[in-house]
N, C-alpha and C positions, 0 to 999 in steps of 0.2 A: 289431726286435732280433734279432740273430742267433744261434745254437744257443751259437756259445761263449759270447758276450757274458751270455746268460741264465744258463749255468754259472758263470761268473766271481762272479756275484751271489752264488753260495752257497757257492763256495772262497773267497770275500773275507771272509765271516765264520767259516769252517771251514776255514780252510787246513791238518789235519793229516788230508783225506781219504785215504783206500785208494785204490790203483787201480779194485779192486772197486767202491768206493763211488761213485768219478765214472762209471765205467762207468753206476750202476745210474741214479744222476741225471741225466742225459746220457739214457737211451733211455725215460725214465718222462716225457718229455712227448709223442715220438710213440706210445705207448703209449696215453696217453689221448687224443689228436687220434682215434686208432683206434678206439677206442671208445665216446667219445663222440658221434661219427659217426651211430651205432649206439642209444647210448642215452646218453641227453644226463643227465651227470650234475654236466657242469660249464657255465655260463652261457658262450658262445660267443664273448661279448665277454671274458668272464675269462680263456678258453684265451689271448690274446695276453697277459698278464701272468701265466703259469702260476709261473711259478719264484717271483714276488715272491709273488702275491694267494694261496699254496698251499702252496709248499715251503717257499718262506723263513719264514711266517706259520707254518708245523707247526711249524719249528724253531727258534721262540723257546723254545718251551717246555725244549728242547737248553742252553738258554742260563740258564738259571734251573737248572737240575739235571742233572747230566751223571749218565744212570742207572747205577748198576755192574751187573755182569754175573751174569743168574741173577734181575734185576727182574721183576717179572710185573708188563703193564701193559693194561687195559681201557679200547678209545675207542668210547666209548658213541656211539649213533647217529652212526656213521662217516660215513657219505651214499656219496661217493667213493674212500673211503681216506685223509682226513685229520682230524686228524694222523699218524693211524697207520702208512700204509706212508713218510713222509717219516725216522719216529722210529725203524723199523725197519730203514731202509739204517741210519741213523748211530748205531744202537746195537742190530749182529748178534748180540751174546750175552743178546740180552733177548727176552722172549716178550710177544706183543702179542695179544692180543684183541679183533679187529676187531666187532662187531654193529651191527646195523642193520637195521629191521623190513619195506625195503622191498625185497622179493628182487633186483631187477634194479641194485642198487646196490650188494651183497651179489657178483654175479655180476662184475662189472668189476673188483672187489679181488679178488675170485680168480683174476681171471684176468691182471691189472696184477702180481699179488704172484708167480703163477707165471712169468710172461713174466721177473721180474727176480730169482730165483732165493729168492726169501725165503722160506727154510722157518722162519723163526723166527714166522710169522704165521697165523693160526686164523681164519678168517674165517666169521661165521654171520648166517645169517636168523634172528634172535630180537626180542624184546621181552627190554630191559634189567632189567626186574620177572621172568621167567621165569628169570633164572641163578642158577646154584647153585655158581657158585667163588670165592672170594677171589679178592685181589691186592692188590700194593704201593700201586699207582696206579690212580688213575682220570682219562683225559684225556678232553677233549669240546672240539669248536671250534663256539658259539655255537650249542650245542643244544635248549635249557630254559635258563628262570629255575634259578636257586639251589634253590628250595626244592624244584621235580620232580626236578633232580638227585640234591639229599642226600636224598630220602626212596625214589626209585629205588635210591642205590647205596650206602647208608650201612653195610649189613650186606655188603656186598661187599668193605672194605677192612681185611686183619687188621695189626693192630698189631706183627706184628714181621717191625720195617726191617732193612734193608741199607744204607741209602744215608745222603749227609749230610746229608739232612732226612726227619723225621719221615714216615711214610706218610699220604698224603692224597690230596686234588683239585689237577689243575694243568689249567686252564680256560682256556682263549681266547677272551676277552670283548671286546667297543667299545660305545661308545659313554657315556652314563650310568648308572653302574650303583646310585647310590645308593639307591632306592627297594627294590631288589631285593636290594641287600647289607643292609639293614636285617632279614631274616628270616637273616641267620648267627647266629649265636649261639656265635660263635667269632674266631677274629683271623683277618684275610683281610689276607697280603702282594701289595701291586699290586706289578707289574713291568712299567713303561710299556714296549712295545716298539718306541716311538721313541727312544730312548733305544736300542736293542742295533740299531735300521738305518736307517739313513735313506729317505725317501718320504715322499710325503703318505698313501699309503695306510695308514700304520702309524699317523698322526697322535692316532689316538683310542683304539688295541685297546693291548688288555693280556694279562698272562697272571696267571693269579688263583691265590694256591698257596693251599691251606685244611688244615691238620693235622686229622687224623681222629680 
């Protein structure tokens, strides 16, 4: 697949990008080719489907909640930078709080987020039990069960929104999740994200939104 053809993929569902914006997504795959080179923080085989199995997969969450400006948003154990730096090109007036406990994973969003100019992005070696800041949101792409999530970040998330849903969790989950949705003890909206792109690889993930 070639450089445009992988871009196309993500103007086809966000055709009201920036110039800025495709710039930034356009040079955030040799970006990571660079450095995961280096430190391999993405599977080798996944690098040839970067834009679907990564960017497009961050930005469902874009699709369920278009954040307004001045959102404070926490992606708990980042790994690589997703969702966070995909959420950060397509939503510059918002502030994102990257963490993740394994330094050298921690170092590649620093260095990915400054290569593509994004000062809207904080990126730290911590353990997600060690933070001491609120936020609107908490994002995670298949990080923990349900219930290390809410009891990691539940005191994390202050109750007054901005946006047109309530503050909470928006989660990037696959597979079966009922076993593990049985410890909410709340109303969890699925949003199949076959349904917002076509692929077999979307076939099974969702995006899990939870009011706090």
């Amino acid at each position: 697949m070639s450089e445009a053809e992988s871009i196309s993929i993500i103007t086809k569902h966000f055709p009201g990008l920036t110039e800025k914006q495709l710039d930034q997504f356009t040079r955030m795959k040799a970006l990571y080719e660079h450095w995961n080179a280096q430190i391999n923080v993405i599977s080798r085989k996944d690098m040839d489907h970067f834009y679907v199995h990564h960017v497009l997969h961050s930005l469902a969450i874009a699709k369920v909640l278009t954040f307004r400006p001045g959102t404070t948003i926490l992606d708990m154990g980042t790994g690589g930078g997703f969702p966070g730096i995909p959420l950060a090109v397509m939503f510059p007036e918002c502030r994102f709080h990257l963490v993740d406990s394994i330094g050298k994973k921690i170092k590649v969003v620093k260095e990915v987020a400054d290569a593509l100019g994004l000062t809207n992005i904080v990126a730290e070696q911590k353990r997600v039990e060690e933070l001491d800041h609120t936020y609107d949101f908490v994002v995670s792409r298949a990080v923990a069960p349900w219930g290390d999530i809410f009891r990691w970040t539940n005191k994390l998330i202050h109750d007054k929104g901005k946006n047109s849903l309530p503050n909470g969790w928006l989660l990037l989950k696959g597979g079966d999740l009922k076993e593990e949705l049985q410890a909410v003890r709340r109303k969890v909206h699925h949003h199949e994200i076959k349904v917002m792109f076509e692929g077999e690889f979307f076939e099974a993930k969702k995006v899990l939104y939870i009011s706090v």
